[in-house]
Each structure stands twice: as C-alpha cells, then as structure tokens.
C-alpha positions as a Python dict, from the first residue, in 0.01 Angstrom:
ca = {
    (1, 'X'): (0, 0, 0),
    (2, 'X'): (-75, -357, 72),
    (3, 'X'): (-453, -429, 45),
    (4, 'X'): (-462, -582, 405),
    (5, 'X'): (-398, -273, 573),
    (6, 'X'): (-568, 59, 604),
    (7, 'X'): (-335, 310, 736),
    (8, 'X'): (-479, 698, 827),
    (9, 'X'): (-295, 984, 965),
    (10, 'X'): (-439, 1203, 1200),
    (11, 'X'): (-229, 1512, 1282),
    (12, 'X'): (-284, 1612, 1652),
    (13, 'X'): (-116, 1891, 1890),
    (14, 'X'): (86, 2193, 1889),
    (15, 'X'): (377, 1990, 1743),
    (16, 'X'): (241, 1829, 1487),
    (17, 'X'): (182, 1472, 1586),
    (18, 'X'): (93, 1234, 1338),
    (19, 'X'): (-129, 966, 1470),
    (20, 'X'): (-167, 674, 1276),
    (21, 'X'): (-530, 472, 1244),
    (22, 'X'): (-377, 80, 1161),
    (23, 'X'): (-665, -107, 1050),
    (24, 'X'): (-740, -466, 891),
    (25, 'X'): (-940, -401, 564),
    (26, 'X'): (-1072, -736, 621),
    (27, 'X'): (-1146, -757, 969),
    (28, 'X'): (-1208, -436, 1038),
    (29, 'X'): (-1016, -419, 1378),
    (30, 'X'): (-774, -146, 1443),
    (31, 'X'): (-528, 40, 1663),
    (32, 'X'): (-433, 407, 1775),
    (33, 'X'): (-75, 486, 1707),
    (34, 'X'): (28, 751, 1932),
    (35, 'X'): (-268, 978, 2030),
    (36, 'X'): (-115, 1274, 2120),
    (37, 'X'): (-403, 1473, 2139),
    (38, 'X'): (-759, 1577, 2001),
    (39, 'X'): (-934, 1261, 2080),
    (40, 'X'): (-1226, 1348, 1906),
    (41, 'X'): (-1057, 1448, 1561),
    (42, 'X'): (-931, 1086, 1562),
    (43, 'X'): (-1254, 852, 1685),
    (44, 'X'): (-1388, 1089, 1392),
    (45, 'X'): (-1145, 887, 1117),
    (46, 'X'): (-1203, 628, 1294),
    (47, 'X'): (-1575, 613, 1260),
    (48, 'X'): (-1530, 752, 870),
    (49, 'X'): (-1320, 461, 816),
    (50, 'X'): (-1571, 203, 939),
    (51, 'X'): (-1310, 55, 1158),
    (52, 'X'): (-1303, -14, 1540),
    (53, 'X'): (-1046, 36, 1745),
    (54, 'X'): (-906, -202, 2005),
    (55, 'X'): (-610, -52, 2150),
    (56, 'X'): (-355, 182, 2161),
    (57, 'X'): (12, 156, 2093),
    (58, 'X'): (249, 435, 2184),
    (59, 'X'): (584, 443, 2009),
    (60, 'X'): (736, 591, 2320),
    (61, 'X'): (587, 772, 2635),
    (62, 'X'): (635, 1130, 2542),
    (63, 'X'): (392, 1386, 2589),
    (64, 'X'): (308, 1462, 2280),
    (65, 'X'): (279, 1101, 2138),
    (66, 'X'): (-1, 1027, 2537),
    (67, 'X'): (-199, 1338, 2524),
    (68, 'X'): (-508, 1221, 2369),
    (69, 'X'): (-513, 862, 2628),
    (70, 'X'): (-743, 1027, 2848),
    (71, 'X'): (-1002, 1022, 2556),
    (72, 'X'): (-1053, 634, 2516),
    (73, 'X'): (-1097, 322, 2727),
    (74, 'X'): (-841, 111, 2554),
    (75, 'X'): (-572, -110, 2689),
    (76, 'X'): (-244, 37, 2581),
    (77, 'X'): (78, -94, 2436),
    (78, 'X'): (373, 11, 2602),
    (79, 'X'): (732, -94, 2621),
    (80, 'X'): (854, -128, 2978),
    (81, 'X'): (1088, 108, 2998),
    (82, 'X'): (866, 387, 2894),
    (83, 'X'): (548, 300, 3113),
    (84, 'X'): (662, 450, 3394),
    (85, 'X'): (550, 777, 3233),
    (86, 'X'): (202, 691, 3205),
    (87, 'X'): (157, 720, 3631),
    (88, 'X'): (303, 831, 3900),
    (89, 'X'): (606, 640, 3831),
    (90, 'X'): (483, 291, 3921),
    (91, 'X'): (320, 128, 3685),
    (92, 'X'): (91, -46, 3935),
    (93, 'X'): (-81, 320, 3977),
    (94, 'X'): (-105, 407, 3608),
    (95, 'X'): (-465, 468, 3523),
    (96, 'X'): (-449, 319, 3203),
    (97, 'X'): (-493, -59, 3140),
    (98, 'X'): (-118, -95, 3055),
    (99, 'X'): (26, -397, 2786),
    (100, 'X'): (362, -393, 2802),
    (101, 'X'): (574, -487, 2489),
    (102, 'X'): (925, -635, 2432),
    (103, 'X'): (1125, -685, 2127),
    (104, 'X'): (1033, -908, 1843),
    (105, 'X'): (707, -917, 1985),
    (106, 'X'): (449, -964, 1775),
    (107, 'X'): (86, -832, 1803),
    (108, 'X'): (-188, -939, 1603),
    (109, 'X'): (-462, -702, 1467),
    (110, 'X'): (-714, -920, 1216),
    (111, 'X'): (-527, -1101, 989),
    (112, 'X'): (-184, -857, 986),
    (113, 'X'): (71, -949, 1231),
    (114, 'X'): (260, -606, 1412),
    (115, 'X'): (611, -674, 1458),
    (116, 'X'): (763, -486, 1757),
    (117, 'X'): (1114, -337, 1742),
    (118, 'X'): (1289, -197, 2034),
    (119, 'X'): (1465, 122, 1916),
    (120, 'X'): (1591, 314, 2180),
    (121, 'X'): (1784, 621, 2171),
    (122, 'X'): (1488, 879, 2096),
    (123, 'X'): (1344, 764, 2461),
    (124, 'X'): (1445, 410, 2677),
    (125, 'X'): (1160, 219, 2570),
    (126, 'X'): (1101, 346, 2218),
    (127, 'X'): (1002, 154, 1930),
    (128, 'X'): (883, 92, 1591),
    (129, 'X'): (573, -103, 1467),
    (130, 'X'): (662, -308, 1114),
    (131, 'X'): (379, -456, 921),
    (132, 'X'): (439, -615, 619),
    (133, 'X'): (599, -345, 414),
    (134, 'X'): (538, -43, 623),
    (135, 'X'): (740, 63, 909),
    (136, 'X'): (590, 293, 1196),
    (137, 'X'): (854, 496, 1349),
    (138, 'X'): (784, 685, 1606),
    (139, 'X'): (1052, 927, 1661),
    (140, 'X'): (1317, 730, 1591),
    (141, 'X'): (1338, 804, 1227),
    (142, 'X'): (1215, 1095, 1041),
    (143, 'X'): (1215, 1204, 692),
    (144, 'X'): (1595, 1376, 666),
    (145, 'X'): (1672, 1299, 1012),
    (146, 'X'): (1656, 1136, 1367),
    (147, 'X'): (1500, 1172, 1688),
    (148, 'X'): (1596, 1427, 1943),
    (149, 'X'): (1834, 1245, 2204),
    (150, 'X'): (1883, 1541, 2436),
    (151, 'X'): (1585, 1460, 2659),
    (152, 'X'): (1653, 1248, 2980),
    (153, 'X'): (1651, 901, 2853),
    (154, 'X'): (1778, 971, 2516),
    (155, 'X'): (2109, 893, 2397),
    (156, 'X'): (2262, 962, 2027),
    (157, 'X'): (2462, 624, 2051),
    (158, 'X'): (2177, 474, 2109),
    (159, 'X'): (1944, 587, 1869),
    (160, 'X'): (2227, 534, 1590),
    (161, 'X'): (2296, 182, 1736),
    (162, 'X'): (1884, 110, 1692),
    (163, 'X'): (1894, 277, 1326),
    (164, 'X'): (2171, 42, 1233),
    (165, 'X'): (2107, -284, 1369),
    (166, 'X'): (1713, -265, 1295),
    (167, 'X'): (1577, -4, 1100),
    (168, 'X'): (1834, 77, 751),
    (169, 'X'): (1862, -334, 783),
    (170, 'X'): (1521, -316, 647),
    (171, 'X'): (1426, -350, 254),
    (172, 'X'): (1520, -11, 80),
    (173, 'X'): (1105, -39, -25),
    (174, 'X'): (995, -16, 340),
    (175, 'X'): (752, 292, 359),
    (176, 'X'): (823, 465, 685),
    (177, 'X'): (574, 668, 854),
    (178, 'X'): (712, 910, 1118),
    (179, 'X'): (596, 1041, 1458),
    (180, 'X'): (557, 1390, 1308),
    (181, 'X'): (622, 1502, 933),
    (182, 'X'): (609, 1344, 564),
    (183, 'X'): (651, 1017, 502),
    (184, 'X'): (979, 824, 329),
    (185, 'X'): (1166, 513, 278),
    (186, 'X'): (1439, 332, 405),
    (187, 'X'): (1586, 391, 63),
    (188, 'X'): (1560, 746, 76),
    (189, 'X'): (1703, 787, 449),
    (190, 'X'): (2003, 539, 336),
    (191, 'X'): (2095, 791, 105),
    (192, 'X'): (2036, 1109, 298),
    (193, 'X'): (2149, 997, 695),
    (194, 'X'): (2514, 1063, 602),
    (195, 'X'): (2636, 1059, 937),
    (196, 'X'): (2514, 741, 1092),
}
C-alpha cells in the first residue's frame, strides 16, 4: 500500500459492513467510509490510529452502510441521488450536515486527492472512492461478484454499465476494497465476472 495512505477496516452490523478509516499518514486527517454501525468500535481505530476524522463519506445511502451517522458530528458526503435517504425525503430536513458529491469530483483529505465515481446500479447515487491505487467500492463490486440490484433504485443494466465504463477500465493492480467481504483486484474480478 502506498505510504500516503492509511487505510483500516472496521467491520460493523449484522451484515457484515466493512467500514473503512482513510487517513493521510502525513497529515493525519481522515474520513469514515460507510459507518454502518457501532460507532464506538470505529472512533476506537480511529483514536488507535492517531488519526482524526473530518467527515464521512457514504458509498450509497443504504441502511447498513448510515447506521452508525447518529454517532458523530461530521459533515457527510453524499451523492444527490442517494441523500434523500438520510431525512424525511427532503434533503433540507436531513439532520445531518449533508455534502453532496458528483462525478469526477475530487475531495481532498491531507495531501491524497479522493476521486469520486458515480456507479450506479447497486443504488441511484452510488459510488466509488479511488485514491491513488486503491479503489473503494461500496457495493458496487465485490470479491466474485456485484451488488444486489433488486432493491428500489437498483438496476442490473446499470450496475454492469458503471462496472464497464469505470471500474474494470481501471489498472488490473487497483486494490479494491468492498462494502462487505475480502478484498481483490480489478485483475482478479476481470477474470472471474464472466458475465458482464
């Protein structure tokens, strides 16, 4: 792993949810990648890992990727299309201090830039999180498979359009970290996605 970046994984919930602590060795600034739950287990990695965290990005709006908001005062990341999960359906009445992202945007964190890639299929507004050579996924790509497109929002020509045109485009090197089990790389998932 690149030197610039600390990267921990917190697994939170009933399902399994790996949260990610994205930190800048140098800096030591970081983020919250999908807090599912167990706020406590993960401002305990966070503290272990001398780091301090300055927001939250969510991957998509799914319950368990939010759980754990109501445990921190952070502004949170959000694409558009998802934020309308994190209220009462307006955004405007959302109790959480809401950022909302769009593709290619980038967000800085120290001295790593966070590129953002609109990947939807898994949920509207879902995306990935590429910094230098490691790709946050969400639950848009998994280790032997894809995200679940059978929830309202999701769509499986969607999700395979996102794969395609963003994520396998990626170098074969990329280390991907899912929303929930092992990590992989692009390389591997070229080889073993057979039916995108």
């Amino acid at each position: 792993m690149d030197k610039k970046i600390t990267l921990r994984t917190v697994v939170v919930g009933g399902l399994d949810t790996n949260c990610y602590i994205l930190g800048c060795t140098q800096t030591k600034r970081a983020v919250i990648i999908d807090p599912g739950a167990e706020p406590e287990k993960i401002k305990a990695v966070i503290k272990q890992a001398g780091l301090k965290a300055e927001a939250i990005i969510l991957t998509h709006a799914h319950w368990d990727h939010t759980g754990g908001l109501t445990g921190f005062d952070l502004p949170v990341y959000v694409h558009r299309l998802d934020s309308v999960y994190l209220g009462s359906g307006k955004t405007e009445s959302s109790p959480y201090n809401l950022k909302l992202v769009k593709d290619k945007q980038q967000i800085l964190l120290g001295d790593l830039i966070l590129d953002v890639l609109h990947t939807p299929g898994h949920t509207l507004g879902s995306i990935c999180l590429k910094v230098n050579n490691i790709l946050l996924s969400g639950d848009t790509l998994f280790c032997s498979g894809i995200g679940r497109t059978d929830s309202p929002g999701g769509s499986y020509q969607q999700i395979v359009d996102s794969l395609n045109k963003k994520v396998m485009v990626l170098e074969g090197s990329t280390d991907v970290y899912p929303g929930h089990g092992p990590q992989t790389t692009i390389e591997r998932e070229k080889k073993g996605i057979y039916h995108l």
